[in-house]
Biopython code that builds the backbone (N, CA, C, O; Angstrom):
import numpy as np
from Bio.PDB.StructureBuilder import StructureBuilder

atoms = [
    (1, "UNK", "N", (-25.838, -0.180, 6.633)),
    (1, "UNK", "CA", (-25.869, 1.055, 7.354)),
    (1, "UNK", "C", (-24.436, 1.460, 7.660)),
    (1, "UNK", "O", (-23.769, 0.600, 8.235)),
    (2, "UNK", "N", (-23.880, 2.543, 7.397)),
    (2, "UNK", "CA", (-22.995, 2.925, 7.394)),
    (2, "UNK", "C", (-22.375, 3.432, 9.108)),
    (2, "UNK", "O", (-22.924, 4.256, 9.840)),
    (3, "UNK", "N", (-21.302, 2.773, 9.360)),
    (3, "UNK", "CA", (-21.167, 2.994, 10.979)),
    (3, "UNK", "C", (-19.444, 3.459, 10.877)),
    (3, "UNK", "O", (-18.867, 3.384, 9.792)),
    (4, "UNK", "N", (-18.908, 3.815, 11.812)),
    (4, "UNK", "CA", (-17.216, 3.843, 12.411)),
    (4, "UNK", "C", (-16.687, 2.403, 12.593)),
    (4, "UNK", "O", (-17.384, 1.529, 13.110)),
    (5, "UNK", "N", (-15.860, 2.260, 12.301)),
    (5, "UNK", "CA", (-15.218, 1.160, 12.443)),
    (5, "UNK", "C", (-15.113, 0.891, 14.374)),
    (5, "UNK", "O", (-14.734, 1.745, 15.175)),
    (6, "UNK", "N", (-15.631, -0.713, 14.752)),
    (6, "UNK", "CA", (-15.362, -0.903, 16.327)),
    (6, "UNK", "C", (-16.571, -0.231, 17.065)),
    (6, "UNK", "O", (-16.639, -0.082, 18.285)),
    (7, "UNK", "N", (-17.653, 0.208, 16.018)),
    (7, "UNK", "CA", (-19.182, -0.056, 16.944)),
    (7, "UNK", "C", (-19.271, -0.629, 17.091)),
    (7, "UNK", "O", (-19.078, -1.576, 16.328)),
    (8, "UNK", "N", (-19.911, -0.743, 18.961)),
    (8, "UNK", "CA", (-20.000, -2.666, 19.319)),
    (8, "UNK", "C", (-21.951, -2.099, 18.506)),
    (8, "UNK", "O", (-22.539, -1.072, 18.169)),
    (9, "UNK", "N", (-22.186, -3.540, 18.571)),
    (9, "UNK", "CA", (-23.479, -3.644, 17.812)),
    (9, "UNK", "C", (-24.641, -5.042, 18.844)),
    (9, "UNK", "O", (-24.296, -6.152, 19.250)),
    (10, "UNK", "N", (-25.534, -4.581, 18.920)),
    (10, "UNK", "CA", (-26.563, -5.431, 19.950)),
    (10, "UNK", "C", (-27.567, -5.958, 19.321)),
    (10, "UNK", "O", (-28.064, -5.353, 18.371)),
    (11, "UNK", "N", (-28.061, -7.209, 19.742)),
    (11, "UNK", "CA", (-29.318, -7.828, 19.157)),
    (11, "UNK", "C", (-30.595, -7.485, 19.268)),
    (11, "UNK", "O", (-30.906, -7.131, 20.405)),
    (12, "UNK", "N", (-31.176, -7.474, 18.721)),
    (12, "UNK", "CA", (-32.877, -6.682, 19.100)),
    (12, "UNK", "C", (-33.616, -7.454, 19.307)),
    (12, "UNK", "O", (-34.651, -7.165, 19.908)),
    (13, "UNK", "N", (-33.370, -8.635, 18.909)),
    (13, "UNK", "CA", (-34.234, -9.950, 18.957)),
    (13, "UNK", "C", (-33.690, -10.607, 19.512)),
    (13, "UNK", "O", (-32.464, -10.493, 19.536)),
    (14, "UNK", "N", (-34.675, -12.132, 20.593)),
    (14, "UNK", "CA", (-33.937, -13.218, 20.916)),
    (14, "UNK", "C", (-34.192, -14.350, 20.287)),
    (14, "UNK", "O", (-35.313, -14.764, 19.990)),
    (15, "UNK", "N", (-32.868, -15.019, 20.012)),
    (15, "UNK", "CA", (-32.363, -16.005, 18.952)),
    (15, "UNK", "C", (-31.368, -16.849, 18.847)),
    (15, "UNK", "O", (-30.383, -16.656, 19.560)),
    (16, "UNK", "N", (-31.383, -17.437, 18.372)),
    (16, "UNK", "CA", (-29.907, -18.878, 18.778)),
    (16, "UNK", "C", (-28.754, -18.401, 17.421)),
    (16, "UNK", "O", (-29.346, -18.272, 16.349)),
    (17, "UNK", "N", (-27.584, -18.198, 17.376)),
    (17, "UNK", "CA", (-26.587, -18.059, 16.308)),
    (17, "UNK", "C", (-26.875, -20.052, 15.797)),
    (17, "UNK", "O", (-26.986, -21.160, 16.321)),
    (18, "UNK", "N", (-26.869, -19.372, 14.441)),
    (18, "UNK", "CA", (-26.590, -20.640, 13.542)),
    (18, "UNK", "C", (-25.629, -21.225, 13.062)),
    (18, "UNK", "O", (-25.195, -20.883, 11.962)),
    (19, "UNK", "N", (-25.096, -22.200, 13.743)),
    (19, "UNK", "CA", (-24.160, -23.113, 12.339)),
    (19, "UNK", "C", (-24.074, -22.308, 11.253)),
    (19, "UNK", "O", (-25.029, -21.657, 10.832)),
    (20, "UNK", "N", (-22.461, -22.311, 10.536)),
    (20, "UNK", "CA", (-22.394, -21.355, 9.906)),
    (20, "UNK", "C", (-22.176, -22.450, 8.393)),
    (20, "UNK", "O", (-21.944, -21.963, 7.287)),
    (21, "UNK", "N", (-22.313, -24.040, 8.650)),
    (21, "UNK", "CA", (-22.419, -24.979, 7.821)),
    (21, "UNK", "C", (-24.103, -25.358, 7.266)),
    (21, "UNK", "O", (-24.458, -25.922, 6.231)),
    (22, "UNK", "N", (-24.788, -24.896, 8.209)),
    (22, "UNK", "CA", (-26.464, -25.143, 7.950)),
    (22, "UNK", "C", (-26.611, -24.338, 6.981)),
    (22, "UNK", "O", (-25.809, -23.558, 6.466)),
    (23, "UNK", "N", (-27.971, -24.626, 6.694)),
    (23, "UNK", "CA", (-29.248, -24.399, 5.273)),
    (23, "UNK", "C", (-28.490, -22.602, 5.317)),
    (23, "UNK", "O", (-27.929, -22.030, 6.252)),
    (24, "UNK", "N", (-28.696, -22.264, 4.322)),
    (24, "UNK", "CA", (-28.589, -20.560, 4.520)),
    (24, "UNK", "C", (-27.528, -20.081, 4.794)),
    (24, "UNK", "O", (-27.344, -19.017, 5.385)),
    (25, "UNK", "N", (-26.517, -21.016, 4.283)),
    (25, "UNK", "CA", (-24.824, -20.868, 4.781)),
    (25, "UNK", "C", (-24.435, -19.709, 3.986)),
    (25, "UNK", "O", (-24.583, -19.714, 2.764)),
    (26, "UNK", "N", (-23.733, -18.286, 4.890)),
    (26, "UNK", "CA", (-23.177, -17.248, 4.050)),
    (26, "UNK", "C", (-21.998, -17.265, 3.138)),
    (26, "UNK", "O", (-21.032, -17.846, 3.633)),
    (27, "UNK", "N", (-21.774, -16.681, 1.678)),
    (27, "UNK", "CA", (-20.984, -16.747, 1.294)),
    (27, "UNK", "C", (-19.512, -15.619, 1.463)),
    (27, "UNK", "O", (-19.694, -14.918, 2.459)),
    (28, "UNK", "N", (-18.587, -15.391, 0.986)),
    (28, "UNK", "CA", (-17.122, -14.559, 1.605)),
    (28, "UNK", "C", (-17.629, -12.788, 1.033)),
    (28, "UNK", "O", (-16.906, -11.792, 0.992)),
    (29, "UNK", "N", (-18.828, -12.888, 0.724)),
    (29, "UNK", "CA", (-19.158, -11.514, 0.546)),
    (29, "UNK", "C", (-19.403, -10.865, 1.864)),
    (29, "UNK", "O", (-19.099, -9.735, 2.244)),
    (30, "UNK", "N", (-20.138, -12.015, 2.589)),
    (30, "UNK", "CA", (-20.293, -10.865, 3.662)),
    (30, "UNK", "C", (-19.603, -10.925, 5.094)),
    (30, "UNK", "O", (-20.109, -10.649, 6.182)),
    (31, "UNK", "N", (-17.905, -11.494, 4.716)),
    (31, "UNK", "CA", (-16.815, -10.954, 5.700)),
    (31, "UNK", "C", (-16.962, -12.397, 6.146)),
    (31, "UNK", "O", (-17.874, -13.203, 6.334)),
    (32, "UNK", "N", (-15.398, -12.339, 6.243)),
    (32, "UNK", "CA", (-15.131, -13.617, 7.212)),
    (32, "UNK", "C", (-15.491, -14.165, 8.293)),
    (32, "UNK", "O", (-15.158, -15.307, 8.612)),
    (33, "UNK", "N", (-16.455, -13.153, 9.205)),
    (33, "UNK", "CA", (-17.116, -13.621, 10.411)),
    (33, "UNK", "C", (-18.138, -13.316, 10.563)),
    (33, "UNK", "O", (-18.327, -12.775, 11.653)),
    (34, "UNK", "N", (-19.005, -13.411, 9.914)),
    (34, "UNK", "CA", (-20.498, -12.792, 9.626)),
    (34, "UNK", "C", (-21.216, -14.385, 10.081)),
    (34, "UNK", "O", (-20.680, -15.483, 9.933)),
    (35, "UNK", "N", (-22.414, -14.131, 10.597)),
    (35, "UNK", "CA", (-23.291, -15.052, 11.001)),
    (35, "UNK", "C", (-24.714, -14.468, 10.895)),
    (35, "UNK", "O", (-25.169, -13.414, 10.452)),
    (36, "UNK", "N", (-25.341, -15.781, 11.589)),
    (36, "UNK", "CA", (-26.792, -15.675, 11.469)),
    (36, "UNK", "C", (-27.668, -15.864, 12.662)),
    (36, "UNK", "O", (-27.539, -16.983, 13.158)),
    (37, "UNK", "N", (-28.598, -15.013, 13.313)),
    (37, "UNK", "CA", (-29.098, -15.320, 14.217)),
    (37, "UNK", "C", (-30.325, -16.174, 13.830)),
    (37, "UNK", "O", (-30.823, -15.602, 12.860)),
    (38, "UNK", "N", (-31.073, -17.317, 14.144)),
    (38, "UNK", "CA", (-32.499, -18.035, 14.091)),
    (38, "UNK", "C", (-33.466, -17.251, 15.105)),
    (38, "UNK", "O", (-33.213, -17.238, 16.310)),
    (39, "UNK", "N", (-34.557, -16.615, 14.578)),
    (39, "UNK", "CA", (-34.675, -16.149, 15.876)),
    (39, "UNK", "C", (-36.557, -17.084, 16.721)),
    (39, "UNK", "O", (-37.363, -17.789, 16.114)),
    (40, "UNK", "N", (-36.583, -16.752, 17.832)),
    (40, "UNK", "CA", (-37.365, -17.934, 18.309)),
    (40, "UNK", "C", (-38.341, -18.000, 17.728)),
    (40, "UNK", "O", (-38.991, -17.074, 17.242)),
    (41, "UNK", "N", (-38.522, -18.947, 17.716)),
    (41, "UNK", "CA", (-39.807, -19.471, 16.687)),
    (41, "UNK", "C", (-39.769, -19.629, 15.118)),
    (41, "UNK", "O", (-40.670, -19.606, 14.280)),
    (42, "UNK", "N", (-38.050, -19.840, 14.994)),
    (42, "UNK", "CA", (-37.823, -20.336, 13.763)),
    (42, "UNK", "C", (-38.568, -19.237, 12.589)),
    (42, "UNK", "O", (-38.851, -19.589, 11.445)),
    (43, "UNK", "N", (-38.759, -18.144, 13.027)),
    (43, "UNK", "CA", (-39.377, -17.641, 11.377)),
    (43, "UNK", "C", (-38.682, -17.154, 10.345)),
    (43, "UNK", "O", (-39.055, -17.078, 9.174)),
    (44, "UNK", "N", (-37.617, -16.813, 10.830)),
    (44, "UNK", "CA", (-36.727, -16.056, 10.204)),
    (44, "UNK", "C", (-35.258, -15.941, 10.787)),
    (44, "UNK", "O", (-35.122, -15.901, 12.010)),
    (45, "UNK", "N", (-34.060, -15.881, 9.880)),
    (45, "UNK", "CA", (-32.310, -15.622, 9.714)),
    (45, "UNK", "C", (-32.813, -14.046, 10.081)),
    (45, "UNK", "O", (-33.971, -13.641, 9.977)),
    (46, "UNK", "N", (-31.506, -13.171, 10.591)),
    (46, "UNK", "CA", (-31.016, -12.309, 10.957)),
    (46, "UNK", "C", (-29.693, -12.497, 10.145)),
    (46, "UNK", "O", (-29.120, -13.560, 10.385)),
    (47, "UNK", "N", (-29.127, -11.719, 9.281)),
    (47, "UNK", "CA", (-28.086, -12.020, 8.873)),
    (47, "UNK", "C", (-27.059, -10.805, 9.129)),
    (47, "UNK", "O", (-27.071, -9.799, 8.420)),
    (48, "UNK", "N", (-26.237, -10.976, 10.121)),
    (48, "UNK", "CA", (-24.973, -10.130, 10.493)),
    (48, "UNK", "C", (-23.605, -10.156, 9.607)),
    (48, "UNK", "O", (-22.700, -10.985, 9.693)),
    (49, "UNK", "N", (-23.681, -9.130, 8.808)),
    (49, "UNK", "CA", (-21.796, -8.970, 8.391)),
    (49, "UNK", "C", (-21.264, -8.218, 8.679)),
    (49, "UNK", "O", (-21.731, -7.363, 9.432)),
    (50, "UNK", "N", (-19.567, -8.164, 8.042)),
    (50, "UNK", "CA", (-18.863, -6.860, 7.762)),
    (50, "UNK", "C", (-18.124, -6.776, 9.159)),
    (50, "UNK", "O", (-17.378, -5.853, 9.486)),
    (51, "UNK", "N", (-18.477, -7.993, 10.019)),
    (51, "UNK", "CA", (-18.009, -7.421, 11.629)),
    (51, "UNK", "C", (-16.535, -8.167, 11.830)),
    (51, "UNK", "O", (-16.011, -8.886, 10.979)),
    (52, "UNK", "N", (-15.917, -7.814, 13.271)),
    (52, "UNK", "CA", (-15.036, -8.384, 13.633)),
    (52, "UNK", "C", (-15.204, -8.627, 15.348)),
    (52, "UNK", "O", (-16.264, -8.292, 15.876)),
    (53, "UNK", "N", (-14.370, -9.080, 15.969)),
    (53, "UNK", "CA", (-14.574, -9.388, 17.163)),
    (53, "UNK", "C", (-16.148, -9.779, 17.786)),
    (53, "UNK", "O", (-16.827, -9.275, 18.681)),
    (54, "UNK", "N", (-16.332, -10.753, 16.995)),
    (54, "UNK", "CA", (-17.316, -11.700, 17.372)),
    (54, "UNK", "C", (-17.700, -12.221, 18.525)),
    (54, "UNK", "O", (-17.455, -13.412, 18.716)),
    (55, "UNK", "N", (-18.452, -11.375, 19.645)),
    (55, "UNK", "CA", (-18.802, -12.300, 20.808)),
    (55, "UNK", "C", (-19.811, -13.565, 21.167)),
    (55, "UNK", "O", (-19.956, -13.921, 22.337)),
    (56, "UNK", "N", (-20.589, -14.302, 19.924)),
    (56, "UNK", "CA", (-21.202, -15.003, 19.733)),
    (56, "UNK", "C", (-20.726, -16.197, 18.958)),
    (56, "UNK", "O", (-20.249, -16.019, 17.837)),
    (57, "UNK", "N", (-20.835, -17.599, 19.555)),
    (57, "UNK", "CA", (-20.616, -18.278, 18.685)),
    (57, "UNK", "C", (-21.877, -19.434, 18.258)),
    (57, "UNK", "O", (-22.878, -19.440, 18.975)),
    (58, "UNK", "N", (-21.828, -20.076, 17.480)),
    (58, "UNK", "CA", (-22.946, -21.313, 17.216)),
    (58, "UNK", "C", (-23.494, -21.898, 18.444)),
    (58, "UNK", "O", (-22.900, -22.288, 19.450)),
    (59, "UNK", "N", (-24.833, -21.880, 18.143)),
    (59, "UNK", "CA", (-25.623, -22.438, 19.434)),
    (59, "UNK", "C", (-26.125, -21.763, 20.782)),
    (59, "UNK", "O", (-26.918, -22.158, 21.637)),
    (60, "UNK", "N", (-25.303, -20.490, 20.647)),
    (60, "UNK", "CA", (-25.675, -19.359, 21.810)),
    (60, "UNK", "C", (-26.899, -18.840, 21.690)),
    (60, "UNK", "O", (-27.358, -18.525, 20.592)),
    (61, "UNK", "N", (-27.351, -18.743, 22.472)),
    (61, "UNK", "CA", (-29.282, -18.072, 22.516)),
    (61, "UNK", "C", (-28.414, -16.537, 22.679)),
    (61, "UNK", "O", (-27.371, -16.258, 23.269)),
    (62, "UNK", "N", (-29.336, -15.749, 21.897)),
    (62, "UNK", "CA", (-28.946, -14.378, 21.771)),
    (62, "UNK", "C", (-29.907, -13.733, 22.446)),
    (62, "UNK", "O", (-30.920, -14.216, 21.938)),
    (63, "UNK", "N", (-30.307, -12.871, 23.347)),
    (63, "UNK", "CA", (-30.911, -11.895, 24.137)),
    (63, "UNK", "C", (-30.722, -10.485, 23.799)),
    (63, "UNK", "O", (-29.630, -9.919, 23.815)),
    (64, "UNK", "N", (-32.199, -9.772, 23.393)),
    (64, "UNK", "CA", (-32.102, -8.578, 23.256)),
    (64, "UNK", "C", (-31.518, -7.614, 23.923)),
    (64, "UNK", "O", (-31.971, -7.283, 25.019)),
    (65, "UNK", "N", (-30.486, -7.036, 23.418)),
    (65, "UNK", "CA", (-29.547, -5.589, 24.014)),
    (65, "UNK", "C", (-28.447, -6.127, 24.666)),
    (65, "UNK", "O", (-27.993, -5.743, 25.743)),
    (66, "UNK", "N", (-27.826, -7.492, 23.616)),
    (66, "UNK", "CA", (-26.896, -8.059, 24.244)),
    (66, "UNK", "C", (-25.567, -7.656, 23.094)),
    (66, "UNK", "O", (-25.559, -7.189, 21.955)),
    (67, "UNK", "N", (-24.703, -8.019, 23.869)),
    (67, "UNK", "CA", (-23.648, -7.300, 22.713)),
    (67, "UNK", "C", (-23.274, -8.188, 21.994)),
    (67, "UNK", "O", (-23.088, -9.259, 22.572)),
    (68, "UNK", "N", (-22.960, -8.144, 20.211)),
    (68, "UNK", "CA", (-22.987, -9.453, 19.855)),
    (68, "UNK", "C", (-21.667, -9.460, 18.714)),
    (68, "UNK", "O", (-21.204, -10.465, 18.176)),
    (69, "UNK", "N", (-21.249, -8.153, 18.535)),
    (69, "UNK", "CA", (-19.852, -8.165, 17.942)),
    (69, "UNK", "C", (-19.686, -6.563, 17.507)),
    (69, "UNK", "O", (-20.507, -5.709, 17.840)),
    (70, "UNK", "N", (-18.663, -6.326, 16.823)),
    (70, "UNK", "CA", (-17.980, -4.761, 16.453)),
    (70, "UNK", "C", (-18.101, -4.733, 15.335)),
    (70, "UNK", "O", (-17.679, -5.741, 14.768)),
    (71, "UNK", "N", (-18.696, -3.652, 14.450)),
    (71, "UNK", "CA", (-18.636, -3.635, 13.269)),
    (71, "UNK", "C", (-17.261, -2.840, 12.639)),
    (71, "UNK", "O", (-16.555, -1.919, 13.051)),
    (72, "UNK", "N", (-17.267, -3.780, 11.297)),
    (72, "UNK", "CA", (-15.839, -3.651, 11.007)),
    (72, "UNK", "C", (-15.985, -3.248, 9.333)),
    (72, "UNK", "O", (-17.154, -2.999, 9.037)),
    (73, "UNK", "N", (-14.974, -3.134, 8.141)),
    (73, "UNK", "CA", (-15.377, -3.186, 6.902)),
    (73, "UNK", "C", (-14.939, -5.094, 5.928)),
    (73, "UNK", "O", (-15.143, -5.645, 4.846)),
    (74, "UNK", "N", (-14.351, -5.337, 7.095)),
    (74, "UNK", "CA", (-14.157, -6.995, 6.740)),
    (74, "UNK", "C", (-14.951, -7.477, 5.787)),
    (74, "UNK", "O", (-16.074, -7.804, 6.173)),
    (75, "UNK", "N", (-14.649, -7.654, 4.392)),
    (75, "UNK", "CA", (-15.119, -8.229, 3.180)),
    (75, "UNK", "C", (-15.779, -7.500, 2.423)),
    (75, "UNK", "O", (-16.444, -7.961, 1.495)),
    (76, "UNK", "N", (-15.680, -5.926, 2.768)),
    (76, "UNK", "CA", (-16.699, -4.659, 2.343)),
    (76, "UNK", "C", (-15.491, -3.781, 1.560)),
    (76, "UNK", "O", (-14.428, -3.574, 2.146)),
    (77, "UNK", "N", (-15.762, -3.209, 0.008)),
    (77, "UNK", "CA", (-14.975, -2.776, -0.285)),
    (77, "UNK", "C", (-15.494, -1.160, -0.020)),
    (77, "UNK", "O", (-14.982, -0.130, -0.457)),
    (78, "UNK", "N", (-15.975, -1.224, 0.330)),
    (78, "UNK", "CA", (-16.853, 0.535, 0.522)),
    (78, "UNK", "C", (-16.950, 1.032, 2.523)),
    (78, "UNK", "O", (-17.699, 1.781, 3.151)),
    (79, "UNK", "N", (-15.868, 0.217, 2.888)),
    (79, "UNK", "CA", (-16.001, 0.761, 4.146)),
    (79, "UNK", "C", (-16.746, 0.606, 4.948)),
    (79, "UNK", "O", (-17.860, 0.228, 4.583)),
    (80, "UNK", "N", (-16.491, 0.825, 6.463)),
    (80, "UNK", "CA", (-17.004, 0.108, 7.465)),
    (80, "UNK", "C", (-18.812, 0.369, 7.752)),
    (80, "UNK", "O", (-19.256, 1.490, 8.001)),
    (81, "UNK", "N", (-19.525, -0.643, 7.677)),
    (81, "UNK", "CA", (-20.706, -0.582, 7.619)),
    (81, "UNK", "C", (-21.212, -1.893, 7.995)),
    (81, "UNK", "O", (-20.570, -2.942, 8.060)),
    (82, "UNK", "N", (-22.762, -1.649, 8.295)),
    (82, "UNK", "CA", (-23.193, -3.225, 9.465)),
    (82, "UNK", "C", (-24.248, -3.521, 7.746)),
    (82, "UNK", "O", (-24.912, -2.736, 7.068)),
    (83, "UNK", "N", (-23.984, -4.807, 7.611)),
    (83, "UNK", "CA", (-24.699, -5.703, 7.070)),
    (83, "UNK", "C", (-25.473, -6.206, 7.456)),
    (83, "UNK", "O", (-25.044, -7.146, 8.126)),
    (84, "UNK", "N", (-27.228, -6.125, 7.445)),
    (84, "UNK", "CA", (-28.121, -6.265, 8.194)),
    (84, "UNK", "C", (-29.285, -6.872, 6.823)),
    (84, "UNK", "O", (-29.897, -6.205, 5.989)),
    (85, "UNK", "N", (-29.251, -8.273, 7.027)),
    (85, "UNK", "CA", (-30.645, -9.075, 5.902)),
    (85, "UNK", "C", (-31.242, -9.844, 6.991)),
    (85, "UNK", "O", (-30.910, -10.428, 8.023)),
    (86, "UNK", "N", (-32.503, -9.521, 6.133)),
    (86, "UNK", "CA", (-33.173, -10.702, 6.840)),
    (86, "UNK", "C", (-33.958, -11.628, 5.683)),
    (86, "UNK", "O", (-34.142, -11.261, 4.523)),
    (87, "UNK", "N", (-34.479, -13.207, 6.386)),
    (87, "UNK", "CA", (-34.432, -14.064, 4.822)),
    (87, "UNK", "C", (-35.329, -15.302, 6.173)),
    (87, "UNK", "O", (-34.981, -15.540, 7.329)),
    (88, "UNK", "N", (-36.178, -15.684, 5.607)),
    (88, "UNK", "CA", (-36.509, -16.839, 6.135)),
    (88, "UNK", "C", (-35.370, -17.945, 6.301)),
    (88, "UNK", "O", (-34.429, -18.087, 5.520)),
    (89, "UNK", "N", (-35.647, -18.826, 7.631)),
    (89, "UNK", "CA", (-34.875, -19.814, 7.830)),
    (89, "UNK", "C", (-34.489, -20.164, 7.153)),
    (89, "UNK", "O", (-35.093, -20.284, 6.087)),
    (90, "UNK", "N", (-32.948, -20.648, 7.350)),
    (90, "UNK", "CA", (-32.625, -21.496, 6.709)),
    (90, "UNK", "C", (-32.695, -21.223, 4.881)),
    (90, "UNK", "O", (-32.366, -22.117, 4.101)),
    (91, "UNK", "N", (-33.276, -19.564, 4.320)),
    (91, "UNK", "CA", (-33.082, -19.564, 3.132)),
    (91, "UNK", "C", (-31.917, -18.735, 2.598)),
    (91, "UNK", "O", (-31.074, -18.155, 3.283)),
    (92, "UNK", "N", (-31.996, -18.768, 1.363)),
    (92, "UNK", "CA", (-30.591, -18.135, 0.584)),
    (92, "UNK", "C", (-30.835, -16.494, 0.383)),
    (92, "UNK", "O", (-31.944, -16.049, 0.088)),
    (93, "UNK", "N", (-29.957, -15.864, 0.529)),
    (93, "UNK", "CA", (-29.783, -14.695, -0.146)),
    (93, "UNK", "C", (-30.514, -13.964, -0.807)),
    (93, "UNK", "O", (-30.684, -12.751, -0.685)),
    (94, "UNK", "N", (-31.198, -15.039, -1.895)),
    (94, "UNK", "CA", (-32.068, -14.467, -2.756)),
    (94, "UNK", "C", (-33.822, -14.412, -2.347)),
    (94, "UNK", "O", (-34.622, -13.730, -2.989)),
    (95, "UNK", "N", (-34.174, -15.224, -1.227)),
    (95, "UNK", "CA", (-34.970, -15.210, -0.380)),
    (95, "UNK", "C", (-34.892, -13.998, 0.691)),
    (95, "UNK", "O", (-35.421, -14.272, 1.768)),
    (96, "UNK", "N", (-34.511, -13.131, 0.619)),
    (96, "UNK", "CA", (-34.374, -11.660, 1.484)),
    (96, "UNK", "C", (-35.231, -10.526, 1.565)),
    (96, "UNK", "O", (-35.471, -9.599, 0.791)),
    (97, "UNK", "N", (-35.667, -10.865, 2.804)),
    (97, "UNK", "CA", (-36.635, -9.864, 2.723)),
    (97, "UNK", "C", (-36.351, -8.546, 3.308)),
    (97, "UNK", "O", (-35.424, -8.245, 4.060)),
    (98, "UNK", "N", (-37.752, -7.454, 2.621)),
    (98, "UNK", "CA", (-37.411, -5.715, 3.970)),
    (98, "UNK", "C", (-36.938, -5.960, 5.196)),
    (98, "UNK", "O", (-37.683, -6.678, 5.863)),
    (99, "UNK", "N", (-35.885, -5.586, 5.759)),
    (99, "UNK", "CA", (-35.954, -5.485, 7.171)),
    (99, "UNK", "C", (-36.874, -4.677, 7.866)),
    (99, "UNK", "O", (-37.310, -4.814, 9.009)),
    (100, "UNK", "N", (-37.156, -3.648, 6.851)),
    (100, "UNK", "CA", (-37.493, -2.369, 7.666)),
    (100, "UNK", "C", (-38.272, -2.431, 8.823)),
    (100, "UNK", "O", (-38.104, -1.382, 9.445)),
    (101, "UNK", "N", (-39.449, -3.566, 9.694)),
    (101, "UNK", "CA", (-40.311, -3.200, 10.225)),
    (101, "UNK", "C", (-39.414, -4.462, 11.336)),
    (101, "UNK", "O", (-39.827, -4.601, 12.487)),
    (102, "UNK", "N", (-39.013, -4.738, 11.170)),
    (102, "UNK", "CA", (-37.845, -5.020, 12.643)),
    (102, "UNK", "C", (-37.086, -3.812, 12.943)),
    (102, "UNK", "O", (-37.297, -3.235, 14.010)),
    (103, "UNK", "N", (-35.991, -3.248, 11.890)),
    (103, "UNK", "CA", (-35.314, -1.891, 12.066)),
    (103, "UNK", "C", (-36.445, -0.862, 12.866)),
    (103, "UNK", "O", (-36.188, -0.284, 13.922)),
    (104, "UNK", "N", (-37.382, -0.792, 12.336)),
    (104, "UNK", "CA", (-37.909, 0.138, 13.388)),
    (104, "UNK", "C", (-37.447, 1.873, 13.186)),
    (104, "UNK", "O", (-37.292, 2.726, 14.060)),
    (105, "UNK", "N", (-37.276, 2.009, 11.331)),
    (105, "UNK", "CA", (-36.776, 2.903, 10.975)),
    (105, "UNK", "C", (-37.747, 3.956, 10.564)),
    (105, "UNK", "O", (-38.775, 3.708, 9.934)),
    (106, "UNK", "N", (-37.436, 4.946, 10.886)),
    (106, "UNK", "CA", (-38.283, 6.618, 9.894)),
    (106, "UNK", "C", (-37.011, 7.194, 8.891)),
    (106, "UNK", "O", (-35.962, 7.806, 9.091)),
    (107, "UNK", "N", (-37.696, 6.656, 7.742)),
    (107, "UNK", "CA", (-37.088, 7.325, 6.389)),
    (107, "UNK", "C", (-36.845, 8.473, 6.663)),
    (107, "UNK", "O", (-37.811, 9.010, 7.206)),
    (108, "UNK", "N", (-35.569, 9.434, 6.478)),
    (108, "UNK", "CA", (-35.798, 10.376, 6.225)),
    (108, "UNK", "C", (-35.951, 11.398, 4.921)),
    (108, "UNK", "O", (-36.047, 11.164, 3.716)),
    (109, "UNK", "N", (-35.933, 12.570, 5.648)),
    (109, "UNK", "CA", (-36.560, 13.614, 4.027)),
    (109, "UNK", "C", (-35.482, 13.369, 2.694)),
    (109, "UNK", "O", (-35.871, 13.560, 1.542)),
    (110, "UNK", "N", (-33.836, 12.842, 3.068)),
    (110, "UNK", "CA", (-33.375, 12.426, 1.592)),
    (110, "UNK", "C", (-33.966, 11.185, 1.246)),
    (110, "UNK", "O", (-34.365, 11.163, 0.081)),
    (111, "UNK", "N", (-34.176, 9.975, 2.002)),
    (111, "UNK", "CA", (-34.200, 9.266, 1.269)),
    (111, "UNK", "C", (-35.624, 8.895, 0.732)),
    (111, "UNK", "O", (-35.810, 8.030, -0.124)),
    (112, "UNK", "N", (-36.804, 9.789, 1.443)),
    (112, "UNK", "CA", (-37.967, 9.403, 0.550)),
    (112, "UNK", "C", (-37.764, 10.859, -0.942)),
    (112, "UNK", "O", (-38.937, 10.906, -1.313)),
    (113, "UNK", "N", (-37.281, 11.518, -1.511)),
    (113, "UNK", "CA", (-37.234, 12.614, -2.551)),
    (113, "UNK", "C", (-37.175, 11.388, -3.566)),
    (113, "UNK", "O", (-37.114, 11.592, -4.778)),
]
sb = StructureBuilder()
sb.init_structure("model")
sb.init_model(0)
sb.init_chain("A")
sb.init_seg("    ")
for serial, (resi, resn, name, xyz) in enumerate(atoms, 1):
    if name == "N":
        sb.init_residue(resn, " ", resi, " ")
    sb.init_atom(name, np.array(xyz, "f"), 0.0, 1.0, " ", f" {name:<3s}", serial, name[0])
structure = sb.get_structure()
């Protein structure tokens, strides 16, 4: 999603940040400080990039509408924008599923044509 550089950005879900050495470890695509929230009940990664000024670190329980870092274009060659996957625990990349029904989004009229 395409944002200004230094939107702070908030969690919607509550969730513990993951070890950034555990199962589902991100690779330098998605910015040097990108992490992962677990969220309770283990069902699923939250996967945050592209950010900077990180107020979360490993092991922190994350609380909805908490502030959890600034989005930045850090490791993005197309400019500042929030990197937002989601992927079962602990899985890879290629395990990624729709966000859409966490986002909580209405398509609009361009992008359903």
């Amino acid at each position: 999603m395409a944002l200004n550089c230094g939107t702070p950005m908030y969690a919607g879900v509550r969730g513990t940040v993951v070890a950034s050495e555990s199962g589902g470890r991100l690779g330098p695509a998605y910015g040097p400080w990108a992490f992962r929230i677990r969220t309770t009940g283990q069902r699923y990664d939250i996967v945050i990039g592209h950010v900077r000024t990180v107020l979360v670190r490993a092991g922190d329980v994350i609380e909805p509408h908490q502030r959890i870092a600034l989005v930045s274009d850090a490791g993005a060659p197309d400019g500042c924008h929030l990197h937002f996957e989601v992927r079962p625990a602990a899985a890879s990349y290629a395990e990624a599923t729709n966000p859409r029904s966490l986002l909580d989004l209405t398509p609009s009229r361009e992008t359903t044509r």
